[in-house]
ZAVOVEX-819630 format. One record per residue (C-alpha): residue number from 1; x, y, z. Coordinates in nm, 2 decimals. Example, Ala and Ser with C-alpha at 12.3 -4.5 7.8 and 13.67 -1.06 7.14 Angstrom:
<rs>
  num      xx      yy      zz
    1    1.23   -0.45    0.78
    2    1.37   -0.11    0.71
</rs>
This chain:
<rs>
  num      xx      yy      zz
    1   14.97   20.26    7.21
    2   14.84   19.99    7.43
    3   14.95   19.60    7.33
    4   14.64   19.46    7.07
    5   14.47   19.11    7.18
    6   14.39   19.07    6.83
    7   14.48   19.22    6.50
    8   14.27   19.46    6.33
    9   14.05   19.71    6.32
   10   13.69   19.85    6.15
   11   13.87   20.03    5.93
   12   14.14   19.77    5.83
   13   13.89   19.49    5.73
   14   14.08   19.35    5.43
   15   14.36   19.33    5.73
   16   14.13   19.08    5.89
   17   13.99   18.89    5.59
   18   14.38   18.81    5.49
   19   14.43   18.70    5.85
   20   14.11   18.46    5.85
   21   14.23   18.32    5.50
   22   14.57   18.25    5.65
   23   14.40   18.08    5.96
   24   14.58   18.34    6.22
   25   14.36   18.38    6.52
   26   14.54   18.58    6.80
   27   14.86   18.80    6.82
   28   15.18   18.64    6.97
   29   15.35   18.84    7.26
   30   15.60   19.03    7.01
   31   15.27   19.10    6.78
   32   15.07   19.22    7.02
   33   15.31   19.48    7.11
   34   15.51   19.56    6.76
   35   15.13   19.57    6.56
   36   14.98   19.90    6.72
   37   15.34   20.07    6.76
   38   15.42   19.99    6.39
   39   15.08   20.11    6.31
   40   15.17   20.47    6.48
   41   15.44   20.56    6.24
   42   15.72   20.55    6.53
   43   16.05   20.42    6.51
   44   16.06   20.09    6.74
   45   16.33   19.86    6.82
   46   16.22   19.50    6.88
   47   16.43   19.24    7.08
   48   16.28   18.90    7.10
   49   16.36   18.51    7.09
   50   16.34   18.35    6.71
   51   16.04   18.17    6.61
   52   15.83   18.45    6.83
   53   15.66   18.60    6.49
   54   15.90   18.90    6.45
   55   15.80   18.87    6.06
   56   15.44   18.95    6.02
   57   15.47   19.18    6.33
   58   15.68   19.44    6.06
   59   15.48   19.28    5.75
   60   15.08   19.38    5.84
   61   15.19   19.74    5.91
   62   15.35   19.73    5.58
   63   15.08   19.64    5.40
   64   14.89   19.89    5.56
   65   15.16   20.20    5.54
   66   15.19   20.09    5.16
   67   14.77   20.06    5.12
   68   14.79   20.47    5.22
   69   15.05   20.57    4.97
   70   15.02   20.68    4.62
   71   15.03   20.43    4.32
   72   15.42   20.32    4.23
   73   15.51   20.56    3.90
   74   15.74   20.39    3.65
   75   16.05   20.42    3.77
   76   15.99   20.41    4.10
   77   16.17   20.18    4.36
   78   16.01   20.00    4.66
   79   15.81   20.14    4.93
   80   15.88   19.91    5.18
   81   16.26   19.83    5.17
   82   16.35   19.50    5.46
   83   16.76   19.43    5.51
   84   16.74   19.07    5.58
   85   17.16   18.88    5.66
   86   17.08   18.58    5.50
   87   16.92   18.44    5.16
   88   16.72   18.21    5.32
   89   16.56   18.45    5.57
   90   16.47   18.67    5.24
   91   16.29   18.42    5.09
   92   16.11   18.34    5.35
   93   15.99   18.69    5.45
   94   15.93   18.70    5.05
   95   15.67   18.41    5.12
   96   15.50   18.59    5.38
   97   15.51   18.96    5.20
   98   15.35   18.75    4.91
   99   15.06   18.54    5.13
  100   14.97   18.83    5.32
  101   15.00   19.06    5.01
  102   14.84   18.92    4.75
  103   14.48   19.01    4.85
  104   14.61   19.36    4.85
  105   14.76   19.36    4.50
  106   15.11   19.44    4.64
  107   15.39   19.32    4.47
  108   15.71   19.19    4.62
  109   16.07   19.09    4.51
  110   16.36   18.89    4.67
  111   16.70   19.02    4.63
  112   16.99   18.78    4.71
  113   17.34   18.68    4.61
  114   17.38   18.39    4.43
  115   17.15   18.37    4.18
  116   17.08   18.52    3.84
  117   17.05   18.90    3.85
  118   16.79   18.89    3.54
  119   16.49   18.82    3.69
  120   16.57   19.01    4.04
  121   16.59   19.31    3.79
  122   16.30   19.24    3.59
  123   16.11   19.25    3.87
  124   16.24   19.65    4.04
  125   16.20   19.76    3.67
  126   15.82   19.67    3.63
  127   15.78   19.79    4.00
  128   15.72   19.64    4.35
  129   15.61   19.79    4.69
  130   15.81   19.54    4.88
  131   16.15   19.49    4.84
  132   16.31   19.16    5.06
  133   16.75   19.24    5.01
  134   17.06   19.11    5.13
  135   17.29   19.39    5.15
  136   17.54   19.26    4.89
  137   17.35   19.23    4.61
  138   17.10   19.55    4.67
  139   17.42   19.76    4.72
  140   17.53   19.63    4.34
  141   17.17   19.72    4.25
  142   17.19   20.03    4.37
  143   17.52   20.12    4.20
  144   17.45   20.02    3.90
  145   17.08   20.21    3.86
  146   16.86   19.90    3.87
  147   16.63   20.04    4.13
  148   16.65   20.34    4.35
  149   16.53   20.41    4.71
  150   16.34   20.74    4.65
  151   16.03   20.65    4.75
  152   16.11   20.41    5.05
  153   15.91   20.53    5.35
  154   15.95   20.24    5.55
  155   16.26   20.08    5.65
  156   16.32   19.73    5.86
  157   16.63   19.57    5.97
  158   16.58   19.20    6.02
  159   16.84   19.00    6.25
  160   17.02   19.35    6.30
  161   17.28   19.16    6.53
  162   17.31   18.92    6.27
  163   17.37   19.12    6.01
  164   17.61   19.28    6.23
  165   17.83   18.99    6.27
  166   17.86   18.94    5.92
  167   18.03   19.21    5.84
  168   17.78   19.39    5.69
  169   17.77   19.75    5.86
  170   17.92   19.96    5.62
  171   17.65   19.84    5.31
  172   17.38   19.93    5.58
  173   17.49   20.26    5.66
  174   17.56   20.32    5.26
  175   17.18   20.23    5.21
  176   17.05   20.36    5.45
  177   17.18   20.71    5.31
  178   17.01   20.69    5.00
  179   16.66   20.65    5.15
  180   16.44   20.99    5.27
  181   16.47   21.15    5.60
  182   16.15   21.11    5.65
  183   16.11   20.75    5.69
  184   15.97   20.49    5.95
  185   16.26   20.23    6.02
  186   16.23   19.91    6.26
  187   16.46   19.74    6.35
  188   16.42   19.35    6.48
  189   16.72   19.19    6.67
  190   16.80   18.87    6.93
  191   17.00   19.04    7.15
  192   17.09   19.43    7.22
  193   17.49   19.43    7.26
  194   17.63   19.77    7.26
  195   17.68   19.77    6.86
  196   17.31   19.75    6.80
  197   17.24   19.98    7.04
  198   17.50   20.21    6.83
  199   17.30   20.16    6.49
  200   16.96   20.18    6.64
  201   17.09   20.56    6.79
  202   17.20   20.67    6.43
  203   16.94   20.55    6.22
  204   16.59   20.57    6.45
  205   16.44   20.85    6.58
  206   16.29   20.95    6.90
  207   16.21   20.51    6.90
  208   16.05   20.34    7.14
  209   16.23   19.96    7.25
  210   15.94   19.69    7.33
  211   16.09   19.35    7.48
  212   16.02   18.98    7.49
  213   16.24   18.81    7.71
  214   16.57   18.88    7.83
  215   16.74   19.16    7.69
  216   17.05   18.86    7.69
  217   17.03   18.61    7.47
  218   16.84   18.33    7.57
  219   16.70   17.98    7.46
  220   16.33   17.93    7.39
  221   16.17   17.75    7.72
  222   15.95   17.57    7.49
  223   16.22   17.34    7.35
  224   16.36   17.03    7.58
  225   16.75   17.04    7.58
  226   16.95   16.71    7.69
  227   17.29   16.72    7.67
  228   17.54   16.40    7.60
  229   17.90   16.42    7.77
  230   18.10   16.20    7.53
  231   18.40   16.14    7.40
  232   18.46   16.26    7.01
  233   18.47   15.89    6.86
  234   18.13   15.79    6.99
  235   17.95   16.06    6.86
  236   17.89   15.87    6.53
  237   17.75   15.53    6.74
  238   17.57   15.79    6.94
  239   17.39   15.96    6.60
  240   17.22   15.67    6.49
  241   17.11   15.54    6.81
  242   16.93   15.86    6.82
  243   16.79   15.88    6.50
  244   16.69   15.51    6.48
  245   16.43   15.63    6.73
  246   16.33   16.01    6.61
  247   16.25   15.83    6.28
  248   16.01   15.60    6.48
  249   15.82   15.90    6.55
  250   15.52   16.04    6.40
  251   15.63   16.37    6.37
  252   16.03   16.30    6.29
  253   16.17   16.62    6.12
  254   16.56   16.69    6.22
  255   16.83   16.96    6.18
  256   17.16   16.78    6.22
  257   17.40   17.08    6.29
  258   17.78   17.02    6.23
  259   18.08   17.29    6.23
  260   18.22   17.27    5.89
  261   18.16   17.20    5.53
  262   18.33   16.89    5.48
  263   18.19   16.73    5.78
  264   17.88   16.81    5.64
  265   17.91   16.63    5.30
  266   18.08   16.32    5.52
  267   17.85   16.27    5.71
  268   17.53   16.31    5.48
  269   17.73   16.06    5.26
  270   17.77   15.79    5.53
  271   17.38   15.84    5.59
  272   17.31   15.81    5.25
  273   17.51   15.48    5.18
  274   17.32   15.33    5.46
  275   16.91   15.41    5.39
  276   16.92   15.72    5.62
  277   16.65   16.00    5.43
  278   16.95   16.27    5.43
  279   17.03   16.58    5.25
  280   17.26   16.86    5.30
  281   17.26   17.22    5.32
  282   17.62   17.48    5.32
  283   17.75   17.77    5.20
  284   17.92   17.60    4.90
  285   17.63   17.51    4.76
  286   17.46   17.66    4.44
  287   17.18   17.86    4.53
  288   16.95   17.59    4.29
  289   17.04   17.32    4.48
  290   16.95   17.49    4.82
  291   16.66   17.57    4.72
  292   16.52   17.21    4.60
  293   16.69   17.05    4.94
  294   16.53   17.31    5.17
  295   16.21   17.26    4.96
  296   16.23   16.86    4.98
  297   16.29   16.89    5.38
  298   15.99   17.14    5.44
  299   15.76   16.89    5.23
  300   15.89   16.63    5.44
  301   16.05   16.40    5.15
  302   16.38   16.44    5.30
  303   16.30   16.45    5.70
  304   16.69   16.46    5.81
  305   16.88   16.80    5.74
  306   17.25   16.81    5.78
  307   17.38   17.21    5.82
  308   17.66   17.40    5.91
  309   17.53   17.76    6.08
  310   17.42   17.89    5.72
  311   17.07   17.77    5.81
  312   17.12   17.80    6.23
  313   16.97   18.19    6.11
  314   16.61   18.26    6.00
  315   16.57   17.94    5.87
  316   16.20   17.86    5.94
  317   16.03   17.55    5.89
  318   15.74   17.49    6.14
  319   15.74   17.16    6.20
  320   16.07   17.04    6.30
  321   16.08   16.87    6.58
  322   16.44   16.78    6.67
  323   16.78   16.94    6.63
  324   17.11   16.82    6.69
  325   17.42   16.95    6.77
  326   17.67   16.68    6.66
  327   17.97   16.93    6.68
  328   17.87   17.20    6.96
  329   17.93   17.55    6.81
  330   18.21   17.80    6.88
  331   17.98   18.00    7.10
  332   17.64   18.00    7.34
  333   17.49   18.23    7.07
  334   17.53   18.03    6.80
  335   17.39   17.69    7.04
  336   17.09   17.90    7.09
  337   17.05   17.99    6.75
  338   17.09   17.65    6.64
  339   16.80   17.47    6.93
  340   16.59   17.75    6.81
  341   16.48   17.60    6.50
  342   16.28   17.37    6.64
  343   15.96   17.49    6.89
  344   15.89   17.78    6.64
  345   15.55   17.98    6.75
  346   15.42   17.84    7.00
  347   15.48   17.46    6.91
  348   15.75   17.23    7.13
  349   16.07   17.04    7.03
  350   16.38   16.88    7.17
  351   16.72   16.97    7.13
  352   17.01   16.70    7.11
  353   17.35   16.80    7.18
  354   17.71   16.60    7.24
  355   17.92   16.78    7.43
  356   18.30   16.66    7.44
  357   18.62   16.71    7.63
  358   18.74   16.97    7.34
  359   18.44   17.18    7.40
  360   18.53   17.26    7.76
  361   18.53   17.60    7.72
  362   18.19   17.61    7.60
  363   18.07   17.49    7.94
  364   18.02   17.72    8.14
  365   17.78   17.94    7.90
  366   17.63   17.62    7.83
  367   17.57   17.52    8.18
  368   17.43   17.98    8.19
  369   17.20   17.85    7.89
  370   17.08   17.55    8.03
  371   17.03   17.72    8.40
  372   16.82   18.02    8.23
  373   16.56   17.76    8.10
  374   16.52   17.59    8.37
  375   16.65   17.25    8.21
  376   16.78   16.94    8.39
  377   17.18   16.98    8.40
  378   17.39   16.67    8.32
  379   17.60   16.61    8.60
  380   17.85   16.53    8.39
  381   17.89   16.83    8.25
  382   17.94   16.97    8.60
  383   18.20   16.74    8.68
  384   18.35   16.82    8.31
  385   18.39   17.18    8.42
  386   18.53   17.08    8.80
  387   18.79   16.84    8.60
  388   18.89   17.14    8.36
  389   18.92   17.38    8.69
  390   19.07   17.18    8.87
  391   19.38   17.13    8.62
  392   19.58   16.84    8.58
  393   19.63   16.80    8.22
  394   19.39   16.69    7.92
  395   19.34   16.32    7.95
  396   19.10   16.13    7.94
  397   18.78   16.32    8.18
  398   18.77   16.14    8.53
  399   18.41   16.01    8.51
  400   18.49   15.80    8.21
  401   18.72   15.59    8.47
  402   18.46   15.62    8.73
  403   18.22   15.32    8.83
  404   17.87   15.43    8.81
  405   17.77   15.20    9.14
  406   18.00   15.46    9.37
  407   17.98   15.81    9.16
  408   17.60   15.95    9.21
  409   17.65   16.14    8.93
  410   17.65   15.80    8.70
  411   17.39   15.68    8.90
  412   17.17   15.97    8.81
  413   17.26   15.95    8.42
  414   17.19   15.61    8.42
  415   16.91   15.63    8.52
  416   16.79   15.89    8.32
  417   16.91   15.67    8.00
  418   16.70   15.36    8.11
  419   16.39   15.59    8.12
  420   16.49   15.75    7.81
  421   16.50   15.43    7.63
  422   16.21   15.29    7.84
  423   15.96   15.61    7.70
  424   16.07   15.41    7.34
  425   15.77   15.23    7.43
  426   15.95   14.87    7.42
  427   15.81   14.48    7.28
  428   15.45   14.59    7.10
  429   15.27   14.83    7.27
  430   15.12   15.08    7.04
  431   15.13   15.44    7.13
  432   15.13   15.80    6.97
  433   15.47   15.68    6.75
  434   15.23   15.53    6.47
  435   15.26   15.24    6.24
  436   15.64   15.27    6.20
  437   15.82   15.04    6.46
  438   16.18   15.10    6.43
  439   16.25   15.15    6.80
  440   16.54   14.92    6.90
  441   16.30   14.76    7.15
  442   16.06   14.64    6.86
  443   16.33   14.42    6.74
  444   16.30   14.17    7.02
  445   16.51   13.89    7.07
  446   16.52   13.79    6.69
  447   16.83   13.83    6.48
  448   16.85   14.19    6.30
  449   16.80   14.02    5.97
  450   16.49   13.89    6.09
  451   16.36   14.17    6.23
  452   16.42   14.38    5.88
  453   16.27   14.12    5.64
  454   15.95   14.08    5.90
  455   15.67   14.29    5.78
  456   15.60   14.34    6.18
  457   15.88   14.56    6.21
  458   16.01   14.64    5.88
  459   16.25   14.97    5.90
  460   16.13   15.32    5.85
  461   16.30   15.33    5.54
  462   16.18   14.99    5.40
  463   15.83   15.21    5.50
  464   15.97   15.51    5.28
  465   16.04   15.29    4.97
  466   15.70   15.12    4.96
  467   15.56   15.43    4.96
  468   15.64   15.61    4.61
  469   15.57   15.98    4.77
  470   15.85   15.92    4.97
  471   16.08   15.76    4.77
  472   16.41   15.87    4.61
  473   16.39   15.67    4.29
  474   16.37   15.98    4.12
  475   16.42   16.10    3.78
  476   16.44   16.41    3.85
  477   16.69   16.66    3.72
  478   16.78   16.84    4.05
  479   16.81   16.49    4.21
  480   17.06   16.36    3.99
  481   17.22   16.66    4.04
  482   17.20   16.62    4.40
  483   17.30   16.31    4.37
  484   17.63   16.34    4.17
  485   17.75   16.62    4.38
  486   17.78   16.38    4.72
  487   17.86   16.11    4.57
  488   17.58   15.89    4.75
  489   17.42   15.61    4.72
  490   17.04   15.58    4.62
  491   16.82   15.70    4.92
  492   16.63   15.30    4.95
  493   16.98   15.15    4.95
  494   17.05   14.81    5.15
  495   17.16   14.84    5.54
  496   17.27   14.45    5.56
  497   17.64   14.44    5.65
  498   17.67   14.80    5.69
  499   17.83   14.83    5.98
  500   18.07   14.59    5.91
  501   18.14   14.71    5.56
  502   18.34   15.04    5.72
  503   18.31   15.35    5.53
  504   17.88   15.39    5.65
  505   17.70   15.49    5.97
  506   17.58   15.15    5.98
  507   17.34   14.94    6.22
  508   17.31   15.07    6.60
  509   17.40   14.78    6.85
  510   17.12   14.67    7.08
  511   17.16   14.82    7.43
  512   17.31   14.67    7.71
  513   17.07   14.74    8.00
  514   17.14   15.02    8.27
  515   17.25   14.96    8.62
  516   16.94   15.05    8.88
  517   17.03   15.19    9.21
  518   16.82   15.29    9.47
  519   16.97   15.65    9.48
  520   16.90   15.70    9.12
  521   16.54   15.69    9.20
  522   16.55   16.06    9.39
  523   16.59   16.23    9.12
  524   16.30   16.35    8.84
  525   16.52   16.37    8.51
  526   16.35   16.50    8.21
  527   16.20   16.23    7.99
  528   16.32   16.25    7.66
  529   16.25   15.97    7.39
  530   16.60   15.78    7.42
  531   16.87   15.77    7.63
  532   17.24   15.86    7.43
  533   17.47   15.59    7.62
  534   17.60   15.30    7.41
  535   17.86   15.07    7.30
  536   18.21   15.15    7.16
  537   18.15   15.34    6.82
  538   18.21   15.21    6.46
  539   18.55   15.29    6.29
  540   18.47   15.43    5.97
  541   18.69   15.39    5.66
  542   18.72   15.70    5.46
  543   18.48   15.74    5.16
  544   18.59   15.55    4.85
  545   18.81   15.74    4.57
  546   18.64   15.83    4.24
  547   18.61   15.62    3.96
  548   18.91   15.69    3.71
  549   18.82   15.93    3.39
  550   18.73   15.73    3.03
  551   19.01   15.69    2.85
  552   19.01   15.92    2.59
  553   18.96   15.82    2.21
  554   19.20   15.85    1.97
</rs>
């Protein structure tokens, strides 16, 4: 069938009263295309970008399949079974099933490691046309005679490379036996290696493959990508300059992605100790306590994220407006993964990322990633790669000995960091960043004490604890929780001293200002909010011990 310019038809009108309620006016690309094929009954494979609306593009024909079959029986399992890799992706297709659902009377479930099986199988037993399943726990379902497949007609693989790279091919192929013949399966994916090709040839029939984008992997054009060449011990210095000025911003929600687990708890707890509005997401935490922090970042309560890749996947909040790579992934598909959290639909973000020495093997599908969007390329990361061809050892890189007034390279990212800093907006002027004036050019001249206790130019955080919706006082169960488990300090606490105290992220140095030559001015860089160059970074002191255990009463 032809692509639809808008979703619908005569005979589907409660299809178009749920999409008026849910303020959806026109098809995306991927919808356009996946709605009437759906529709049809084929089997269809879909490869497109994240954030292009995969989701309802499987979810309306759902609801419409599951509208033309008979009532559920008791006993019955699911009609509409959907293999999703991660947790977080299955709730958030649950959300959807249930918004676009509800006005239909169909009933949906989430199925997910990690939390208590006896509501999960409360709900199969009283009977729901959707079913939303990791592959784990359905497969444990399954076995023991929870729920059965029986009457699934319609099958979808979500993030089918995903899934793949987990691991989890053998529990698909052993559900996928248990449903009927006779089914209509879709399967979604970000890229089509051969191994997805291999699963789409034994589980669809006669399907027909629509495309958005590159078959290869590649990063949404929507989101800005600027890239800082720097050395591993400024990174931290390098953070805070950064966020200083995304929290200046209207719109300020961030992903701050990091590599492993106990980076991730580090560096949420330096934030922490010094004011910063962070929280922490990873795999070792309890599936209650991702929940509330995922739920306290998409209200906006907690606008800074810290992750490892467990959220990089399918997590999808619409409003984020920054990520940032602090570490820089093991691999171009991951980076992408990562950047495309932000600019979801058809909205725009920007994409941080510091790119060391150690990651010189990245660069080159970096530099692939970078050149496929048409982004400006750091010419340092150029002259990274030329340094790591052209051999001779792994010092120090040769542009950190270089003098920006003979290397045009330096001239050019100098440049580009003075008009970074200089779209800050500097002194008073009032633009589209709001009432909140916590770029470093608002603090003048004056000492940083008097700049924090002046009501001119009072911190985004001193903002955050006037305001009790956004404070962090909280009683709260969850946060105390929260709160004992990383061993941080209250959300409104005190930034005087901190970056002299050690052990915190501390206070960002005021900028020295850029060199300006003439041959700088040829180029057109991108203009980002802030430029990442700085001073030398703070030396942290590790975090301190725990208190000792009360003595024990005799």
């Amino acid at each position: 069938p032809p692509p639809g310019k808008k979703f619908g038809n005569p005979g589907d009108q409660y299809v178009m009263d749920v999409l008026m309620q849910q303020n959806f006016k026109e098809p995306t690309a991927i919808q356009a295309q996946g709605f009437p094929l759906a529709l049809s009954g084929r089997d269809m494979v879909g490869i497109a970008q994240t954030g292009s609306g995969k989701t309802l593009s499987y979810l309306l024909p759902a609801i419409v399949h599951i509208n033309h079959q008979p009532y559920l029986e008791r006993g019955d399992g699911p009609i509409c079974l959907v293999l999703a890799p991660t947790r977080e992706l299955a709730q958030q297709v649950q959300q959807v099933a249930y918004d676009y659902g509800k006005s239909s009377r169909i009933k949906s479930t989430c199925v997910y490691g990690g939390a208590p099986k006896g509501p999960q199988i409360r709900d199969l037993e009283r009977g729901v046309e959707i079913c939303i399943a990791t592959p784990g726990r359905l497969i444990d379902f399954l076995e023991a005679g929870k729920t059965n497949l029986r009457r699934c007609t319609y099958l979808v693989l979500d993030e089918a490379d995903r899934m793949l790279d987990m691991g989890f091919e053998p529990q698909i192929r052993k559900i996928v036996d248990q449903i009927r013949p006779d089914r209509q399966t879709l399967m979604w994916s970000a890229t089509w290696p051969k191994e997805v090709r291999q699963l789409a040839e034994d589980f669809l029939k006669d399907y027909v493959q629509i495309n958005v984008g590159a078959l290869e992997l590649s990063a949404n054009h929507n989101i800005l990508q600027i890239v800082d060449v720097c050395m591993e011990n400024e990174k931290d210095h390098k953070l805070i300059q950064l966020m200083e000025e995304i929290m200046a911003e209207k719109e300020n929600k961030t992903i701050i992605f990091v590599e492993t687990k106990k980076r991730c708890d580090d560096l949420t707890r330096r934030m922490r100790r010094d004011g910063w509005p962070a929280m922490c997401i990873h795999g070792d935490k309890s599936q209650p306590e991702r929940d509330w922090v995922l739920s306290e970042f998409r209200s906006g309560k907690a606008p800074i994220l810290i992750a490892t890749d467990v959220a990089s996947r399918g997590l999808d909040v619409e409003d984020v407006k920054f990520v940032i790579n602090y570490d820089y992934p093991s691999s171009s598909e991951d980076y992408i993964h990562r950047i495309g959290r932000t600019a979801r639909s058809t909205n725009k973000g920007t994409a941080y990322t510091f790119f060391t020495p150690g990651n010189l093997r990245q660069a080159r599908e970096l530099i692939r990633v970078l050149e496929e969007a048409r982004q400006a390329i750091n010419p340092k990361l150029l002259q990274l790669v030329d340094t790591g061809r052209g051999g001779g050892g792994g010092g120090r890189p040769r542009f950190r000995n270089s003098s920006s007034s003979n290397n045009p390279n330096l001239m050019y990212q100098d440049e580009c960091d003075r008009r970074m800093r200089s779209v800050g907006g500097g002194g008073g002027s009032k633009d589209s960043r709001g009432s909140s004036n916590y770029g470093r050019d608002s603090r003048g001249g004056s000492s940083r004490e008097g700049d924090r206790s002046s009501s001119s130019s009072s911190s985004y955080r001193d903002h955050s604890n006037r305001d009790g919706g956004r404070s962090y006082n909280s009683s709260s169960n969850s946060y105390d929780q929260y709160q004992n488990n990383n061993s941080s300090g209250q959300y409104n606490s005190s930034r005087s001293g901190s970056g002299s105290a050690g052990g915190g992220v501390g206070q960002a140095p005021l900028p020295t200002s850029a060199p300006q030559p003439l041959m700088a001015q040829q180029f057109n860089p991108p203009q980002p909010m802030m430029g990442l160059m700085g001073h030398s970074p703070f030396q942290f002191a590790p975090p301190p011990p725990p208190p000792p255990p009360p003595a024990s009463r005799k």
